[in-house]
N, C-alpha and C positions, 0 to 999 in steps of 0.2 A: 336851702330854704329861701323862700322868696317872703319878703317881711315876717314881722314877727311882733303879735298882736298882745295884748293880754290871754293869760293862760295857756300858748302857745306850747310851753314844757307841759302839762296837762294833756293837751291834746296828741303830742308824742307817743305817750305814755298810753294814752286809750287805745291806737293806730299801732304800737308796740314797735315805732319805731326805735332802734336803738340808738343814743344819743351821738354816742361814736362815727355815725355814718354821717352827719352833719360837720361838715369842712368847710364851709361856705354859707353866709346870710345876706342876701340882696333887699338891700330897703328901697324904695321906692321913693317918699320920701318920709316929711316927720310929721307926721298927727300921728297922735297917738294910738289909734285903731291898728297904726301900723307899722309901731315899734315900741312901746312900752313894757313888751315881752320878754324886751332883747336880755336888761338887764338880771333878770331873773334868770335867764335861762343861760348865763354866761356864769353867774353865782353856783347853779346847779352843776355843771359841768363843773367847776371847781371843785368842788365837795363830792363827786362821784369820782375823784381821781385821773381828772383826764390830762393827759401830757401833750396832744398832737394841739399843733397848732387853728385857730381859728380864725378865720379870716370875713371880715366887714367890711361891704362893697357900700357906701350912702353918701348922702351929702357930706361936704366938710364940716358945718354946722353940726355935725352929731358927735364929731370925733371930741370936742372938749367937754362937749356935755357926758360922755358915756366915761371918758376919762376920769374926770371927778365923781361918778358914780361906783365906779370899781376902785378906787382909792379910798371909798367910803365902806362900801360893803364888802369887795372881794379881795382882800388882803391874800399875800399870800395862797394867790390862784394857782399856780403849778403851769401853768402853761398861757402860751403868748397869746391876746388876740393881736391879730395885726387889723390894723383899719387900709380901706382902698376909697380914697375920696373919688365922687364920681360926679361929670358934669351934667347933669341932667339936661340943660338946652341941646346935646351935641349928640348923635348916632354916630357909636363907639364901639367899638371890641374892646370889653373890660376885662374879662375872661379868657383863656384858652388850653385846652391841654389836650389830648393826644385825640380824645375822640367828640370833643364839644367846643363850643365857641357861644360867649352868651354876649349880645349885643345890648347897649342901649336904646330903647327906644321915647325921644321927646316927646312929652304930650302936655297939656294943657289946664291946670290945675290953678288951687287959687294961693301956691306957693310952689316954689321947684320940684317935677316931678317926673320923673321915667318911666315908662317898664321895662322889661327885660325881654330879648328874643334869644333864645336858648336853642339852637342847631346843630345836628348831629352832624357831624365828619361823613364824606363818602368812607363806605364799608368793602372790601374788595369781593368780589364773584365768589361763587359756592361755585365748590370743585363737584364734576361729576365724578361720583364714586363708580357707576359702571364705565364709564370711557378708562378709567386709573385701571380697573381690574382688567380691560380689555384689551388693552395696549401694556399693560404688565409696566404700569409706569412707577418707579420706585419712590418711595413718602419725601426722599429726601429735593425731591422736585415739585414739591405741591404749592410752598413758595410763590415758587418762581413763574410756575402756572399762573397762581392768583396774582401777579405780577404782569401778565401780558404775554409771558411767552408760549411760544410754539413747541411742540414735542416731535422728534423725530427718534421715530422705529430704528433697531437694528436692520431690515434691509433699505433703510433710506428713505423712506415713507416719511414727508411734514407732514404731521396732522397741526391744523388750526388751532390757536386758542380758543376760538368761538366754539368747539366742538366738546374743548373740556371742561367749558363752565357754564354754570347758569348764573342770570345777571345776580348782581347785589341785589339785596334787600333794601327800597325806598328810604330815603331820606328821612328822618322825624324832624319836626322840630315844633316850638311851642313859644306862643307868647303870651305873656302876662301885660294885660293894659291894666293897670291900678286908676285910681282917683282920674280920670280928666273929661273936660270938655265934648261934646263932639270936634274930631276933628278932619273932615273932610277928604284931607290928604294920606291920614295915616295909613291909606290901605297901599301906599305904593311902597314902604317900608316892612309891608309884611304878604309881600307878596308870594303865594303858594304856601302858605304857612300852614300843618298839618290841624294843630289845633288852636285857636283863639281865647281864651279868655278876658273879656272884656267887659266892664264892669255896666250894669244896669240898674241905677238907682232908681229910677223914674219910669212911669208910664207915660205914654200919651195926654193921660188928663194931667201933666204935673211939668212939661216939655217948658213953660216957663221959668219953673223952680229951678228945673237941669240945666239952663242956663247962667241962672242969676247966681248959683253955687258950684259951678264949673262942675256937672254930672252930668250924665248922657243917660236919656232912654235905653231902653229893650232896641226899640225900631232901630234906633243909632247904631248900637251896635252890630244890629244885622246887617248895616247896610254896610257897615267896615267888612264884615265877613266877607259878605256879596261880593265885594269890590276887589277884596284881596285874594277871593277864590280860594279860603280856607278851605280846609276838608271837615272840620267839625266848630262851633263855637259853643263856650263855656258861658255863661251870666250868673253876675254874682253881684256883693255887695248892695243890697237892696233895701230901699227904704224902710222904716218899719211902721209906717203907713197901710201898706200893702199886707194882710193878712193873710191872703192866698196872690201866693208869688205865681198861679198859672196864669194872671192876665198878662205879664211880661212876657211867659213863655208863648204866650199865643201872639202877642204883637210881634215879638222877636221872626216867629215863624211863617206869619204873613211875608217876610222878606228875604228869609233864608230856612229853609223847611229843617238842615241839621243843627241842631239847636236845642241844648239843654240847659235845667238848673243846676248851679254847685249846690250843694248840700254838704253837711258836714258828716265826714268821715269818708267823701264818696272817693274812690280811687276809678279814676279816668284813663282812660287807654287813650294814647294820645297819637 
């Protein structure tokens, strides 16, 4: 989970996601939009019987505050969370396990703030099933195929690896820009990045306000997109100003044509 808002275990719950699948919450930083949730829904898990451990990626600022919050409410929780203090000035691998790596990404906010770049592991080659049935190649070498090697015949024949696979499947990977400034340079830290989401408070007519409160326009962040050669961008967190959120989406699109709004509940192919 990447923060964790008010009514955050609510909206779970609509999504069906089950609570269990949640191993991990990335805070971004601490206003409250974007962690207030947390404690609630750390309570929940207690009370639903949860034993596996949970793990809190945020500033070190949260750690005594959440501390004394669950020494108040969540007595007797059943299971650990463990906190990971994080530096938000520094692009970092804070994450890693066998098939992801989630990075810190700095940005510019009007207190310590990061988002997260979330990247998938190269995936190894799709075996050809007819080359396997044609060369009468046995399962116990399929491995080793998607490993690099060569196959060689009972009369001596090397057949190529290149012949028994088809390439991997593309790389994903996804970043989260929460709360910040424009900033200029961000787009060489997310560079090729599958999807974007980057937050668009402000339109055009308000690019002073997004200043003076460290927010970025719609146009802002298409122009991070643009730059960074994303293949989709996300917009979110939007004024409530704006009653019809399609003038962002049209700003946004003036500068990068793939380009939509989050909405709630929407599930994104990334």
């Amino acid at each position: 989970m990447v923060d964790c808002g008010e009514g955050a275990q609510l909206q779970l719950r609509r999504l069906r996601v089950h609570f269990s699948k949640i191993g991990h919450v990335f805070i971004s930083h601490l206003h409250g939009d974007h962690c207030f949730g947390l404690i609630g829904m750390i309570s929940t898990f207690g009370l639903l019987g949860r034993t596996a451990k949970l793990h809190i990626h945020a500033n070190e600022q949260l750690e005594e505050m959440l501390n004394s919050q669950m020494a108040l409410f969540c007595r007797d929780l059943g299971y650990e969370v463990v906190f990971h203090s994080i530096d938000a000035s520094r692009q970092d691998v804070i994450y890693e396990d066998r098939s992801l790596t989630v990075e810190t990404i700095p940005l510019c906010h009007r207190m310590p703030t990061c988002g997260f770049l979330f990247r998938e592991k190269p995936s190894l080659p799709h075996i050809r099933r007819d080359m396997l049935d044609f060369y009468q190649i046995p399962v116990s070498q399929i491995q080793n195929i998607k490993n690099g090697a060569d196959w060689t015949t009972a009369e001596g024949e090397v057949v190529p690896n290149s012949r028994l696979v088809l390439p991997a499947d593309p790389v994903r990977s996804y970043a989260y820009c929460s709360d910040t400034r424009y900033i200029p340079q961000l787009h060489e830290m997310l560079k090729g990045v599958s999807t974007l989401y980057h937050e668009s408070t402000y339109g055009d007519d308000n690019l002073t306000m997004a200043e003076k409160y460290y927010h970025s326009t719609a146009r802002q962040a298409a122009m991070v997109a643009r730059d960074a050669g994303a293949g989709q961008l996300v917009l979110g967190h939007y004024s409530s100003r704006y009653d019809d959120e399609q003038v962002l989406l049209q700003q946004a699109r003036e500068v990068f044509p793939n380009a939509r709004l989050a909405n709630e509940m929407d599930v994104i192919n990334v």
